[in-house]
C-alpha positions as CSV (number, residue, x, y, z in Angstrom):
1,X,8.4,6.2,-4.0
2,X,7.0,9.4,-5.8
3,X,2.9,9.4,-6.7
4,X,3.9,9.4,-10.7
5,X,6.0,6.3,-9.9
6,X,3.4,4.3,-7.6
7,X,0.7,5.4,-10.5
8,X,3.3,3.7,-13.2
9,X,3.1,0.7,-10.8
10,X,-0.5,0.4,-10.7
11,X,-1.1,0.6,-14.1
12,X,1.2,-2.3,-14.4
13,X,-1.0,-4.5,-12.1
14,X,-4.0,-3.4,-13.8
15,X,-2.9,-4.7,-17.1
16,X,-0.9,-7.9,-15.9
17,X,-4.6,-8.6,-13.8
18,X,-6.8,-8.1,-16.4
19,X,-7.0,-11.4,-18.4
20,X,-7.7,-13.2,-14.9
21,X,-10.7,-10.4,-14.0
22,X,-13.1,-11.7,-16.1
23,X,-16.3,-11.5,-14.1
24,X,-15.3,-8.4,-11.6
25,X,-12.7,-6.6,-13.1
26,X,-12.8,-3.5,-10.6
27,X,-12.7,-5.7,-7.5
28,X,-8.6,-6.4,-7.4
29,X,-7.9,-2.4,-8.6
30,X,-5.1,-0.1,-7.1
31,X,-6.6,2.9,-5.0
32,X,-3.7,5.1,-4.2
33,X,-4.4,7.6,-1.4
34,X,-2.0,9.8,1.0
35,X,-0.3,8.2,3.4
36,X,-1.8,7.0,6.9
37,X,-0.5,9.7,9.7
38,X,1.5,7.4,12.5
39,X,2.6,8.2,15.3
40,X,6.6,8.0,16.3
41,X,7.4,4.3,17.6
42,X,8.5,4.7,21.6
43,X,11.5,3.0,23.1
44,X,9.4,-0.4,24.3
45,X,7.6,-0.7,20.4
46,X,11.1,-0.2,19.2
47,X,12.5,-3.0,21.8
48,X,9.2,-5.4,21.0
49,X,9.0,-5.0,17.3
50,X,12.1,-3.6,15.5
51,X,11.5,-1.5,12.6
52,X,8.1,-2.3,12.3
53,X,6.2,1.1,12.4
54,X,3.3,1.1,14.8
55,X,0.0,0.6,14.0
56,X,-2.3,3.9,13.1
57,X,-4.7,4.6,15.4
């Protein structure tokens, strides 16, 4: 998904959250950042897990 379209998403959840974020309304907000760098999964995470990328490190 492109930045503008994960932004459009976010400012979705913001306004469906707010009548529910009375007391803290910045504690449940969307932070989007780049991506976390990961490394290639190898043959045996592949085996173990499936599809599930591997965990940053």
């Amino acid at each position: 998904m492109s930045i503008d379209g994960l932004e459009d998403v976010a400012a979705q959840w913001r306004e469906r959250r707010r009548p529910y974020m009375l007391a803290a309304a910045d504690r449940a907000d969307v932070i989007i950042v780049d991506p976390i760098p990961r490394q290639p999964a190898t043959l045996w995470w592949k085996l173990v897990h499936g599809d599930e990328p591997p965990p940053p490190q």
